[in-house]
N, C-alpha and C positions, 0 to 999 in steps of 0.2 A: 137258950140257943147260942148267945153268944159267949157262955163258961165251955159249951162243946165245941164249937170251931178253937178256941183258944188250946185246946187240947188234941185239938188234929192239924196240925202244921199245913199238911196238904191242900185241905180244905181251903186253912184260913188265908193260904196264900192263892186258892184258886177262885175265892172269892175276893180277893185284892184286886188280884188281876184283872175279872170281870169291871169290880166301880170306876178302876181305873180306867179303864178302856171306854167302858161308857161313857163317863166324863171329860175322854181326850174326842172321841167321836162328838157330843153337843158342843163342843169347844173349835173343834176344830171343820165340821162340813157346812156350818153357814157361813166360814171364812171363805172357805175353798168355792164356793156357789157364788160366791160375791164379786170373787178374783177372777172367775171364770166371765165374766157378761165383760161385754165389750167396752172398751177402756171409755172415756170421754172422746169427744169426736171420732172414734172411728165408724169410718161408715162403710156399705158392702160393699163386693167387689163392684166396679164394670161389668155389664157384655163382655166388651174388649179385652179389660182386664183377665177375667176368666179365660176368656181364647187364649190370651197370653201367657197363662197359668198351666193351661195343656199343653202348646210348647214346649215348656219347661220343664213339666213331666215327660212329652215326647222323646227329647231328644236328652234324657236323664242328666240336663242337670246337676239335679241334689245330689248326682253319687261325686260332686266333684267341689259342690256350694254347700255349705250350712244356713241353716237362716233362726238360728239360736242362740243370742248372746247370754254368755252365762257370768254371773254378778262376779266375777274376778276382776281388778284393775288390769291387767294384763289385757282382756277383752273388750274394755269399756273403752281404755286409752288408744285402743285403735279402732275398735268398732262402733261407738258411741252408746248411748243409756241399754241397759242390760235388758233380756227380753220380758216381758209378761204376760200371764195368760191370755189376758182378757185381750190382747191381742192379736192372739187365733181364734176367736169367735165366728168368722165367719170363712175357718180356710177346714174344708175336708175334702181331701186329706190335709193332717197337717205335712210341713214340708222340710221336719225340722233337718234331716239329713245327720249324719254319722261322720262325714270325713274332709277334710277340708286341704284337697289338693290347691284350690281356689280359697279366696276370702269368705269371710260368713259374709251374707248378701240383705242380713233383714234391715239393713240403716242404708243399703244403697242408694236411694232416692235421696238421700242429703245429703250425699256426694260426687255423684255423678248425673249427667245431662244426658237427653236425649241424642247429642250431638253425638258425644262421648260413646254413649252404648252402638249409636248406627257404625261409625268408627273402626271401633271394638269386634264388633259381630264380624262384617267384612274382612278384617287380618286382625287378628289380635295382636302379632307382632309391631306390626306401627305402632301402637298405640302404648303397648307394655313389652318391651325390648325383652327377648329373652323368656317371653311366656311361651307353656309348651299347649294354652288353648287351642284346640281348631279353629280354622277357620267357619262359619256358618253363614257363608254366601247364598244356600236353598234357602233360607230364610226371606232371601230379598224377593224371589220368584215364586216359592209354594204361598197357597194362598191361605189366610187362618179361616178353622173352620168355626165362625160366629154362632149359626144355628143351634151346633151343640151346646157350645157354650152358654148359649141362653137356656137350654134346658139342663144343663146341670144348675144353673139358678134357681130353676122352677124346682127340681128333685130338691137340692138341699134345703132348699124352702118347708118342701112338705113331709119330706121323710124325714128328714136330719133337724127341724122345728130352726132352722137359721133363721133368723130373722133378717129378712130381706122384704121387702114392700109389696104392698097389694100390688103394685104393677105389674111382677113376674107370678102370671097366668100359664097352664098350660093350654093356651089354645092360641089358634094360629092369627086369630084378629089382635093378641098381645103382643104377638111375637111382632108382627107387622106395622104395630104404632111403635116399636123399640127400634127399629131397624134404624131409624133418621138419627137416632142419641148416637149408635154408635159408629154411624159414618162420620158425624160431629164430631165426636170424640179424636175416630181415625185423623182426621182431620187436623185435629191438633196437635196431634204428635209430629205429622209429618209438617207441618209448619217449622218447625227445628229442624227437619233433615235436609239431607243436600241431595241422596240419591233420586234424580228425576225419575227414571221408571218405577221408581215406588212411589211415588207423586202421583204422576199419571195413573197407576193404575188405581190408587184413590178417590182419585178425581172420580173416573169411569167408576165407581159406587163397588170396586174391589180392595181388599183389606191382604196385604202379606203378610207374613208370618211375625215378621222383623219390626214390625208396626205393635202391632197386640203384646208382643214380649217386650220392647218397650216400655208399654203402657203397665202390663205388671211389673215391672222392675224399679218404673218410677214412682208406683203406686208403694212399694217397700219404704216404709220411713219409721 
């Protein structure tokens, strides 16, 4: 068998091909399965954070953020350790974005403050002289929608196999003992802020928009 492949080039080289491939595939997808599971302490999203995650889809964002550091010093030296998969374990969609009219955003959390982003959102120009941001003032008044948010937990949970905790149930007695975490949580963000009508309406067990986006942006590290 093998005096006749050595006499048909074609062959021999399309049985090359094949052991090769084979060999580069068992070598290579229980890297790739391994790099893929979530890094050391990273743990799921929030509620909150999730709400904050729609925002940021909402009002598109990504067509303006990247949130994919790619292993070039150029990228590291300004945007800190490069990104990895195991990373986005628990983000679908991922969000990695394509254009970077704005900075990449996935180290933002260890450089900027709550303080910073309520700031920020309200005029960009205070904050960054000469930036062509909008301003995103509906933020302080529309109100984020948590409900959904918890149920995209519950979907990525059961369709997409995310590993997120027996806690996110689809049923409304789950949803109902969740509720207290992420008024808590609301809670803590605006602990750092200054604007009072975003206070109060936390207080009164309401969550703005500006609250939740926040809490994803800080959640970026």
């Amino acid at each position: 068998m093998f005096h006749w492949l050595e006499k048909n080039p074609f062959f021999f080289s399309v049985g090359v091909f094949i052991v090769i491939a084979f060999a580069g595939l068992i070598e290579i997808l229980p890297n790739f399965a391994e790099a893929s599971r979530p890094v050391v302490g990273l743990k799921p999203y929030t509620v909150l954070e999730l709400a904050g995650k729609e925002v940021y889809k909402k009002d598109n964002c990504l067509s303006c953020h990247s949130q994919l550091i790619r292993p070039f010093k150029a990228e590291t030296d300004r945007y800190g350790q490069y990104s990895l998969s195991g990373e986005y374990a628990y983000d679908r969609p991922f969000l990695w974005g394509s254009k970077r009219t704005g900075p990449d955003l996935h180290r933002v959390g260890n450089y900027r403050t709550t303080d910073w982003h309520e700031n920020h959102m309200w005029e960009p120009t205070d904050v960054v002289p000469g930036s062509i941001m909008p301003a995103y003032k509906h933020h302080f008044t529309n109100l984020a929608d948590i409900e959904t948010a918890y149920a995209e937990a519950v979907t990525v949970k059961n369709v997409f196999a995310t590993p997120y905790g027996d806690e996110f149930q689809a049923t409304k007695a789950a949803w109902e003992a969740h509720k207290p975490k992420v008024l808590a949580d609301a809670k803590a963000i605006t602990a750092d802020m200054k604007n009072k009508d975003v206070k109060e309406a936390v207080a009164a067990g309401n969550i703005p928009e500006v609250v939740a986006l926040i809490a994803y942006l800080n959640r970026l590290k």
